[in-house]
N, C-alpha and C positions, 0 to 999 in steps of 0.2 A: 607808765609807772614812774613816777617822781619819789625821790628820797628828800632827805631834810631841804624844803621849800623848792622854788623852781629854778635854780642856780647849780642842781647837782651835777649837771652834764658841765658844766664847767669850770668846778674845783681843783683842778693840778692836774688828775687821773687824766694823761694822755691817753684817746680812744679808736686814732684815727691809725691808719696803717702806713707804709709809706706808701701803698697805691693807691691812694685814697683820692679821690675825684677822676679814677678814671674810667670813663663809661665807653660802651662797644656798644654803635648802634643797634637798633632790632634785637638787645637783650630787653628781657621783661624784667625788670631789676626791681622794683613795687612788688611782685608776688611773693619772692626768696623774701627778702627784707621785710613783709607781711607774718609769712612764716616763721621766722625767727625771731618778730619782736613778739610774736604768742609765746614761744619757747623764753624768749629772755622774761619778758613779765613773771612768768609762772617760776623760774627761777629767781626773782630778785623779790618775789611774794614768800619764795620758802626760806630767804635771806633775811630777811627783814623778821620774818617769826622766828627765826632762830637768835634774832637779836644782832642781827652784824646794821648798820649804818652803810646805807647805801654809797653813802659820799667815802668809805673805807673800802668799800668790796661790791661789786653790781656786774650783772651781764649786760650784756648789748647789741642788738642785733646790727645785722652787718650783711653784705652780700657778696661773694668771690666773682671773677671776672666773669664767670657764667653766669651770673644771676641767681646762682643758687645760695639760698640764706645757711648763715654762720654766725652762732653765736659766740661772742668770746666775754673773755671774763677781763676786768679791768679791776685794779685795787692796789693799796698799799700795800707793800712786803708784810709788816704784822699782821696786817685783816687777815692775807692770802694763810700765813701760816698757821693763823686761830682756824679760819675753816679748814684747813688739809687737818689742824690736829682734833678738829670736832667729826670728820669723815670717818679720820681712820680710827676713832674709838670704837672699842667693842660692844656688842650691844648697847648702843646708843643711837642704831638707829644711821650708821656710819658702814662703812664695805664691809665685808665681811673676811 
């Protein structure tokens, strides 16, 4: 999934964790990180129709020391608080 050109992973939006490169042999780390980049795409598809700018507001798939995938959300303070306040409206298709 790319947002505005192929540079959006590295616009400012820090993505990394601070455990970030550290691998446990004999995890299967490709299938979690598979699984969650399906999950991240299809979220950052309902992103982008809802009109947010990926390089503002994007998931990203990730995987925890098990290798089980995790998505997290990466974004600037205003993107984050346009989508929480397009969530929480009422019928609009937002929580309930």
């Amino acid at each position: 999934m790319t947002g505005a050109g192929e540079d959006w992973l590295r616009d400012g939006l820090d993505v990394e964790g601070a455990d970030c490169g550290l691998w446990v042999p004999g995890v299967d780390y490709m299938a979690g990180w598979r699984h969650a980049r399906e999950a991240a795409d299809r979220l950052n598809r309902a992103l982008l129709s809802a009109g947010f700018e990926l390089s503002d507001v994007r998931a990203v798939a990730s995987t925890n020391e098990d290798g089980r995938g995790v998505v997290r959300m990466a974004g600037w303070p205003d993107a984050v608080m346009r989508l929480a306040q397009r969530l929480e409206a009422p019928g609009d298709g937002g929580a309930p």
